[in-house]
N, C-alpha and C positions, 0 to 999 in steps of 0.2 A: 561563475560570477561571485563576486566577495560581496559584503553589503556589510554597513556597520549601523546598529540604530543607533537611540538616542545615549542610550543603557546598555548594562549587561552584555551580553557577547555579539561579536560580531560569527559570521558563519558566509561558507564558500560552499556548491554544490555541483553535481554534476549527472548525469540523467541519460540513458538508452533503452532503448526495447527493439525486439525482434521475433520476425514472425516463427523463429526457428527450422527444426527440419525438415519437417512431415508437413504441418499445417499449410492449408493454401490461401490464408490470411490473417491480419493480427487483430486479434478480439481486445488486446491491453491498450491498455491508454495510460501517460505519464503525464505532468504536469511538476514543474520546473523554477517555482515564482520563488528567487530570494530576497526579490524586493518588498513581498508583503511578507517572506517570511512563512510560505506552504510548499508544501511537499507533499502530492497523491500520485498514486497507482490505485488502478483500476485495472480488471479482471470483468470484462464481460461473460457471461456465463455459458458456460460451450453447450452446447446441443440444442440452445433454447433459441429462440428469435434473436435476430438483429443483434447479441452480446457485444459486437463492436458499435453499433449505433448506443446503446447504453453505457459503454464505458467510456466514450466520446462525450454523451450529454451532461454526465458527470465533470469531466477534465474541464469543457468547455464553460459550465457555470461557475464552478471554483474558480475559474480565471478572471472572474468579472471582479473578484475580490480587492478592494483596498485596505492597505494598513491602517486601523485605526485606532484610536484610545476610546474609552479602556479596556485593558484585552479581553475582559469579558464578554465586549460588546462585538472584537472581531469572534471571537468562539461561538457567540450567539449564529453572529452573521454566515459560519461557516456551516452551524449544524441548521440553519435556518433551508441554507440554499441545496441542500444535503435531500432535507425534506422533501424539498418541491421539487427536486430532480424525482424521488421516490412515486408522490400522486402522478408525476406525468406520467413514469414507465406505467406504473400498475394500473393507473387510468384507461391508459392504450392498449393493453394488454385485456381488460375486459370488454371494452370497445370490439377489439379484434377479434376477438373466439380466438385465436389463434395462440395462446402458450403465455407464455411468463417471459419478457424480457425485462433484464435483469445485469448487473455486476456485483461484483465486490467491490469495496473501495479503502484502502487504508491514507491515513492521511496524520499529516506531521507538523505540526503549526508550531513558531517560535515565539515562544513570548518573550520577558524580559530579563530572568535568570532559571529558564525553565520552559518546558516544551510539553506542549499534549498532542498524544497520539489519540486518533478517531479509526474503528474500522468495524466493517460488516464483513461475517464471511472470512475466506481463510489467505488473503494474500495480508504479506507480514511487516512488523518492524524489527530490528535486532538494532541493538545497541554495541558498540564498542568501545569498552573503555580499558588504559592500560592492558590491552591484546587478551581482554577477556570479552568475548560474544555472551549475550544476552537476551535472549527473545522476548520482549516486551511484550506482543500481543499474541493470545489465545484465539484458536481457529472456534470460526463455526461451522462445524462439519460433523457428520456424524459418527464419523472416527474418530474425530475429538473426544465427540460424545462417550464411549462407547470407551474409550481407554482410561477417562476420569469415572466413570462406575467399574473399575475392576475388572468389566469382562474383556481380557485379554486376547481368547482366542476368538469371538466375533470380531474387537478389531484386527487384527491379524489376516484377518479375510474381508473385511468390509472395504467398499471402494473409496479411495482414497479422496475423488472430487465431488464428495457428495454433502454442499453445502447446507447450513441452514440459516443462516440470515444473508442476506445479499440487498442491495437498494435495486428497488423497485418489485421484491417478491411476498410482498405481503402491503396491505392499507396500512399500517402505521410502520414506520422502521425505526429498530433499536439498535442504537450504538452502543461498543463499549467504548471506555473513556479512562485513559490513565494520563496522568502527570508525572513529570519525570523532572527530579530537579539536573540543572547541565552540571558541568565540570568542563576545564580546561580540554582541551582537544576531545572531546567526545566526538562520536562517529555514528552515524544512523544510517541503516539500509532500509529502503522498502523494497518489498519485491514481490512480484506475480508466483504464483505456487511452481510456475516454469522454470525458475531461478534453483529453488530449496530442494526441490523434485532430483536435479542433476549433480548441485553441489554439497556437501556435507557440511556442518558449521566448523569444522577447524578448518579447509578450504578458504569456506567466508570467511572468518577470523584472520587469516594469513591476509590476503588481499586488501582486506580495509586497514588493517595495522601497518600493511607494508609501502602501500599508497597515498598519494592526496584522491580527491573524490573522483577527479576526471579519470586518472591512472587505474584505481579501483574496478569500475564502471567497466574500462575496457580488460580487466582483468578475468572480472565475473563473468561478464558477457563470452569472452575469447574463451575459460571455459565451460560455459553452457554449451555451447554453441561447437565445441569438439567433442561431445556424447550425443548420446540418439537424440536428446530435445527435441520431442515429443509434442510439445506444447508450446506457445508463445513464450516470450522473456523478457521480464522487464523489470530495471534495477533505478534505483535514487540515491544517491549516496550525498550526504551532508557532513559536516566538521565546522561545529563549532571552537570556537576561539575566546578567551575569557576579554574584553574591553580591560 
């Protein structure tokens, strides 16, 4: 779908997930709005309670969203409703004795010559500009962890899905938050760790450069989805346009 606001650029998007090979349901959840101008993926968290009921409650609030002035006030609205997805899981989750449900969430919001990414937890953004890939956001995982203090051969062996922030796994939740100024055809992926896990980033780079977002989508997915994929998958793929 194409959408132009008032300013700055216009943008077209296009969105699939799958349960993949192995799994015997999808824990991810996408959300697709370029009428307000958001773009999330959600990563429910595997082994723990209900990850598909939590990366659903996330997609499903963020959809309540409307465009509105001034973008502060949607950014507010967006890390507002973010929040309270957060009390509900962790609420229920002490309610229940029962575990920690939980997701990641990365999320992609258009402003008006410029865009901010929001995310807990390790599913991603990358940028494409001029057929260079960029990874915008830093995981939280303890592999992350563990490769930015130098010790290389604990990460080397540390498990690879072993997040540390995620919404709804803790009473306060912390986002990181970067802004990103646009440029003429730039390209956004988000994607579930299902995605990064099978493809390599010159792969990704070739597909978003070589595609519009719709073509992309079925490109990533077509090869996800001819390896072991392992895990769910789920891609977003956006292209802004300068007004």
């Amino acid at each position: 779908m194409f959408t132009r606001p008032r300013t700055g650029f216009s943008w077209r998007s296009a969105s699939a997930t799958a349960t993949g090979n192995v799994r015997a349901h999808n824990e991810d959840s996408v959300l697709d709005l370029p009428e307000v101008g958001l773009w999330v993926v959600a990563d429910g968290m595997g082994g723990h309670n209900a990850g598909d009921v939590a990366s659903r409650m996330i997609v499903e609030t963020l959809a309540q969203l409307r465009r509105r002035s001034p973008p502060s006030a949607l950014l507010d609205d967006l890390e507002d409703r973010l929040s309270e997805v957060n009390a509900r899981l962790y609420n229920a989750s002490l309610a229940s004795n029962g575990g920690t449900s939980g997701s990641t969430v990365v999320a992609l919001l258009a402003l008006e010559r410029h865009c901010v990414t929001l995310w807990a937890g390790d599913s991603r953004l990358y940028r494409s500009r001029d057929r260079s890939l960029v990874q915008i956001t830093r995981d939280h995982s303890e592999a992350q962890e563990l490769l930015e203090g130098g010790l290389l051969e604990a990460y080397e062996v540390a498990p690879s899905n072993v997040i540390t922030r995620a919404v709804g796994g803790d009473r306060e939740l912390h986002l990181d938050i970067e802004l990103c100024e646009l440029r003429h055809r730039d390209r956004f992926l988000l994607c579930s760790d299902g995605l990064y896990r099978e493809l390599n980033e010159g792969d990704m780079s070739h597909h978003l450069a070589a595609n519009d977002p719709r073509g992309a989508c079925k490109a990533l997915m077509k090869q996800a989805l001819a390896g072991p994929c392992t895990d769910n998958v789920s891609v977003v793929v956006v292209e802004f346009t300068e007004a």
